[in-house]
Each structure stands twice: as structure tokens, then as C-alpha cells.
C-alpha positions as a printed Julia matrix, in Angstrom:
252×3 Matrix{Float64}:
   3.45    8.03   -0.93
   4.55    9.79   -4.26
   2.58   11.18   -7.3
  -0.54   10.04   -6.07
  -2.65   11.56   -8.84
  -6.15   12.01   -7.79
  -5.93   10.03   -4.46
  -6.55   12.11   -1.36
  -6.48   10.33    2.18
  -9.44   10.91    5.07
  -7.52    9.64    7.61
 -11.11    9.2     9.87
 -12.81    6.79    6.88
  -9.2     5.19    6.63
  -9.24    4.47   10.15
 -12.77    2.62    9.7
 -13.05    0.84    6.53
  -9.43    0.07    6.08
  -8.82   -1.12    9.51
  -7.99   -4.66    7.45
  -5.12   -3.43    6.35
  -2.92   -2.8     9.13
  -4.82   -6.35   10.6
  -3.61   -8.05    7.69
   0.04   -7.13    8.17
   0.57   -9.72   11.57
   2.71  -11.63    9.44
   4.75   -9.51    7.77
   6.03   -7.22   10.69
   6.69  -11.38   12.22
   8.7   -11.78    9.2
  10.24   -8.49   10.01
  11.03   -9.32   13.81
  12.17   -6.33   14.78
  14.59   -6.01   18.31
  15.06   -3.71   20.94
  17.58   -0.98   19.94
  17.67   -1.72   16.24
  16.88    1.41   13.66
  13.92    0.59   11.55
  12.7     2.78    9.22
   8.62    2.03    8.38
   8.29    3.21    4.27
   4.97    4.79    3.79
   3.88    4.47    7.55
   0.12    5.95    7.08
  -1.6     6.74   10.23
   0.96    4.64   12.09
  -0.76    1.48   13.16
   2.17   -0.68   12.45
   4.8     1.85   13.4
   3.26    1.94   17.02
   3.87   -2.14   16.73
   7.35   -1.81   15.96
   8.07    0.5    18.37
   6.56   -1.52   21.17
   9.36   -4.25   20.7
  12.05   -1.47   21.41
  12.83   -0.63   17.88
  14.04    2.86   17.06
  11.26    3.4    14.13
  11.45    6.51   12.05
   7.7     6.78    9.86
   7.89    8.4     6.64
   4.5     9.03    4.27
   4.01   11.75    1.82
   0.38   12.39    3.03
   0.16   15.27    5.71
  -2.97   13.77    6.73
  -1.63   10.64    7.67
   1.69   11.99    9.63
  -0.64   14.14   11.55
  -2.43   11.04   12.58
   0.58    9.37   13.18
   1.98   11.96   15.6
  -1.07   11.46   17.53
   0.58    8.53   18.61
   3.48   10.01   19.8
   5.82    8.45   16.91
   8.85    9.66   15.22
   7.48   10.45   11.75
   8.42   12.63    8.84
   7.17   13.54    5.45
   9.1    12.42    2.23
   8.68   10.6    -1.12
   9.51    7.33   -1.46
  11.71    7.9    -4.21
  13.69   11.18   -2.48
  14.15   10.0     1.03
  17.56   11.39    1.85
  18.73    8.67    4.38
  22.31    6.92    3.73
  22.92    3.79    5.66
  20.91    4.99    8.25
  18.88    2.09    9.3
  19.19   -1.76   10.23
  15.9    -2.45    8.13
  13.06   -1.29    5.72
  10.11   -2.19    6.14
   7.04   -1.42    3.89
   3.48   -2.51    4.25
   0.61   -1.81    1.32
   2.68    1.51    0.42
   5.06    0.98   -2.59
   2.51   -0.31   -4.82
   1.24    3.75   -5.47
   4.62    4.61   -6.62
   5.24    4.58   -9.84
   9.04    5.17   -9.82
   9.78    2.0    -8.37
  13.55    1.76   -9.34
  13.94    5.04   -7.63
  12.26    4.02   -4.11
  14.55    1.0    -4.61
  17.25    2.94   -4.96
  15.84    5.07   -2.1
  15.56    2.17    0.05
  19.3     0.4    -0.87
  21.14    3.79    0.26
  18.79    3.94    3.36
  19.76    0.29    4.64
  23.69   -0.24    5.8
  25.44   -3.58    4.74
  23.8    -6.54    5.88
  20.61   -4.89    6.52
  16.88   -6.66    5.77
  14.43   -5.2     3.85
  11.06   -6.89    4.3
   7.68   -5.42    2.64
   4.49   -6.34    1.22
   2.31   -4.86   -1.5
   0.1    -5.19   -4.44
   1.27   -8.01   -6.93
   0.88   -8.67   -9.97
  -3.45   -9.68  -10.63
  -3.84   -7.61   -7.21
  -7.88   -6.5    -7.49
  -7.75   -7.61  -11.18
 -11.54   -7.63  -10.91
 -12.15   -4.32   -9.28
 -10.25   -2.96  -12.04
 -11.62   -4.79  -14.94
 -15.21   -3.41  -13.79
 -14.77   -0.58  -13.14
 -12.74    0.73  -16.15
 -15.52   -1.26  -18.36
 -18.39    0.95  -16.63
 -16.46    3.95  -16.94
 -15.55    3.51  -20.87
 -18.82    2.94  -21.46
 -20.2     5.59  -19.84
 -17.64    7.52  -21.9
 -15.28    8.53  -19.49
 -10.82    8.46  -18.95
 -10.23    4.85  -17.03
  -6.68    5.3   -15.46
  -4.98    4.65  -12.09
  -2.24    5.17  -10.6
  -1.33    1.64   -9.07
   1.75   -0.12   -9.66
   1.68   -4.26   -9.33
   4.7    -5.54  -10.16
   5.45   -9.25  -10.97
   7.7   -11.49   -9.15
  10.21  -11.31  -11.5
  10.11   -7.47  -12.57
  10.6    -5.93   -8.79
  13.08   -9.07   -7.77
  15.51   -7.83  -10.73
  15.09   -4.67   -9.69
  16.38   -5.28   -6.38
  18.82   -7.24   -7.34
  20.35   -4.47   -9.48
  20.46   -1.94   -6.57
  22.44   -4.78   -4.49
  19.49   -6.48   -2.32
  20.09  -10.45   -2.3
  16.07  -12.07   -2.07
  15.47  -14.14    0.37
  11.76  -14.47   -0.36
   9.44  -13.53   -2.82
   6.07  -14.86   -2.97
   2.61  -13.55   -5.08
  -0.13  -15.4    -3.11
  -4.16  -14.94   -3.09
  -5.98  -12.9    -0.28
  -8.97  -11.94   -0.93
 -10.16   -9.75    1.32
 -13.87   -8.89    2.99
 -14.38   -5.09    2.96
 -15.95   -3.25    5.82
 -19.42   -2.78    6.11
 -21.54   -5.48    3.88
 -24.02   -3.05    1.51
 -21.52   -0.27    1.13
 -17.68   -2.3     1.45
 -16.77   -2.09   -2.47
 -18.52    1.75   -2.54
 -16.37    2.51    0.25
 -13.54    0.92   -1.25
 -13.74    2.96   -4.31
 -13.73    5.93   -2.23
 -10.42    5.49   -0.33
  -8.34    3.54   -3.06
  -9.99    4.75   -6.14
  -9.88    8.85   -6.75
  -8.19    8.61   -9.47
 -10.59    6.77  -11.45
 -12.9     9.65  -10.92
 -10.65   12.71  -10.89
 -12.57   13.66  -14.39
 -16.18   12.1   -13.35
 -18.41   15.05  -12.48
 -19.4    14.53   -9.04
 -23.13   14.86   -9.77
 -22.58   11.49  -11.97
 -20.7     9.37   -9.81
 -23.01    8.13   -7.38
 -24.76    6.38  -10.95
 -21.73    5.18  -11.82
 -20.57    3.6    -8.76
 -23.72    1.98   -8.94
 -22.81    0.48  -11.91
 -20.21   -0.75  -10.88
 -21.24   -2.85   -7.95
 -24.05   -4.1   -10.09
 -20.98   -5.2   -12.87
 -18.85   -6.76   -9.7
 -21.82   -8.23   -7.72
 -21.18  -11.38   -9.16
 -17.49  -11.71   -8.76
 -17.08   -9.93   -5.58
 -20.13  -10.22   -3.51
 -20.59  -13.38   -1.54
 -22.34  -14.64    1.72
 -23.92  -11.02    2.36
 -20.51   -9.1     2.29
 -18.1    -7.48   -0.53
 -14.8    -8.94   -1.0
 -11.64   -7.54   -2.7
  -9.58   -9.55   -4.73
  -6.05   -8.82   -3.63
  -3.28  -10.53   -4.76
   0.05   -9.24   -2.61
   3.47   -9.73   -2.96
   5.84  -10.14   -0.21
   9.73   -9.83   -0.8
  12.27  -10.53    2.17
  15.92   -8.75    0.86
  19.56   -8.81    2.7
  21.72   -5.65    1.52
  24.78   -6.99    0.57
């Protein structure tokens, strides 16, 4: 998605250690219940996992990411993709629904991929999406900036994790009525027991250490899992410590 500082996508590592999140989504593209026919338009649609679900019910799906890697992956499976920002997609009233999964919370300009998405959507469309909330990987982050501070280094992302409140009002102001918003716990065990949080860092984390020499951040990664070992590690397997928020919205 947009201004992605630092955070490059290998669509082949994606497609084996973050295999959870597209397996996570079951209940959000049930809360989306899409229908033969309808126009759905799938908001940061990565390698297409969940596009290819919506279009099996009949849906018309249009996928749009900002990562060439991922569209190429996408058209792989013979979808219907194309490449914008979130916050300058150029679609008016073009769709019966939105629907976002684990996208929205890398862009930073959330009122304008609000804005994006309310001119997108006609009148009495649904908007259903899930992301990052507020206290998503709260731990990851805590120990990770610690160990790089210390070690003397920038600690900055580029996530966005919006409360309840903050990203309701906001679509509220750009004329979506909420039907349901909820911040909930899922923590979430990572791929591959020894190297799940190493891997982690590695697809979710560049920009952490866009300024790390590379010949220092194997040591420093190390750190890191030793700082998170005893938060995140449990019964022989890493864990991240998502927190997500889910919003289902009616354009009025």
C-alpha cells in the first residue's frame, strides 16, 4: 500500500511465513458475504489469496496494491488487479463494497484512503475491513525499538494502529454509518518455531532497519529475540501479539 518507507515485499517468503494471514481472514470475508454479480473492490489485495475467495462466490472483484511484486503474483491467478495507492484510487461509486484485510494499517494518510474508499463505494454500499488496532504487536515493538536505541540506532516504523474511536470518527466524517467496530486480542503463532519472530522482522519490519548496516543486523536481531523470548515465545513456537480491529460501515 502507500509510503511504505523501508518495507519491500518477497512475495515467495510472504507466501510461506505469512500464510496466517490470509488464514486468519475466514471471518472477515464471512462478514463481508459477498454475492454473485456484485462489484467488490479488495483494498490492498497482496498476492491475491482472498481476492481468488471472493471471486469464487461470483463477485466481480477488482485487486488493487501498490506493490508490483504482489500484483504480479496476483495475476498469476488470473485476477483482475491493478496498481494504486490507497489514498489516490480514482474510482467514484464504482463498487457495491470495500473490503480490506491487514492492508490499511501501513498507510499513514488514513483520512485520505477513507476518503478514497467513501467516493469508491455508491450509496448504500458496505465497507467491511480488518487491520492493526490500537496495542497491535505492542511487544514486538517495545523490544525491538529498546534493542535498537541501545545499540544506538533510529527506532521508527511506519505502522498506523488506530483506536476505536479515532478511525470510527473518521469514517463517520466521510459519510460511512458503523455498524461494527471491535479491537479484540489474537495473538498469533508465527511460522517456523526457532526462526518465526526473525522471520517476522524480515517481512513486516524493514523499516526498523533501513539505517542498520547489514553486517550488524543479524546481532541485533538476536537481541531482540533474546529481549522478546519471554513475552513471545511459548510451548516451543514464537507468537505475535496482534491486536486487530475490525469495522463493518454502510455508505449512506
Amino acid at each position: 500500500m502507500s509510503s511504505i518507507t523501508g518495507q519491500t515485499w518477497n512475495t515467495d517468503a510472504y507466501a510461506t511465513n505469512g500464510r496466517f494471514v490470509a488464514t486468519l481472514a475466514s471471518a472477515v470475508v464471512e462478514l463481508l458475504a459477498p454475492t454473485a454479480g456484485e462489484r467488490v473492490l479488495d483494498l490492498g489485495c497482496g498476492h491475491g489469496a482472498l481476492t481468488e475467495q471472493i471471486a469464487a462466490t461470483g463477485a466481480l472483484v477488482t485487486g488493487v496494491d501498490n506493490s508490483p511484486a504482489m500484483l504480479e503474483a496476483a495475476r498469476k491467478r488470473d485476477l483482475q488487479v491493478e496498481q494504486h495507492s490507497a489514498d489516490e484510487l480514482p474510482y467514484n461509486l464504482q463498487f457495491d463494497a470495500v473490503f480490506s484485510n491487514a492492508a490499511l494499517h501501513w498507510v499513514r494518510e488514513a483520512e485520505s484512503a477513507i476518503a478514497c474508499m467513501s467516493r469508491a463505494v455508491r450509496s448504500g454500499g458496505r465497507l467491511v475491513l480488518e487491520m492493526g488496532g490500537q496495542g497491535n504487536i505492542a511487544r514486538i515493538m517495545r523490544g525491538t525499538e529498546e534493542v535498537l536505541r541501545e545499540a544506538g540506532f533510529e527506532a521508527s516504523h511506519t505502522w498506523y494502529f488506530p483506536s476505536i474511536g479515532e478511525y470510527t470518527t473518521l469514517l463517520e466524517k466521510h459519510g460511512f454509518a458503523v455498524r461494527l467496530a471491535q479491537n479484540f486480542a489474537r495473538w498469533t503463532q508465527l511460522e517456523h518455531p526457532e526462526r518465526g519472530l526473525r522471520e517476522w522482522l524480515e517481512m513486516f519490519g524493514g523499516a526498523y532497519f533501513e539505517n542498520v548496516p547489514p553486517a550488524k543486523r543479524d546481532e541485533l536481531v538476536r537481541r531482540i529475540e533474546a529481549r522478546l523470548k519471554p513475552e513471545l515465545w511459548c510451548d516451543g513456537s514464537w507468537f505475535a501479539d496482534y491486536r486487530r480491529l475490525r469495522v463493518v460501515a454502510e455508505r449512506d
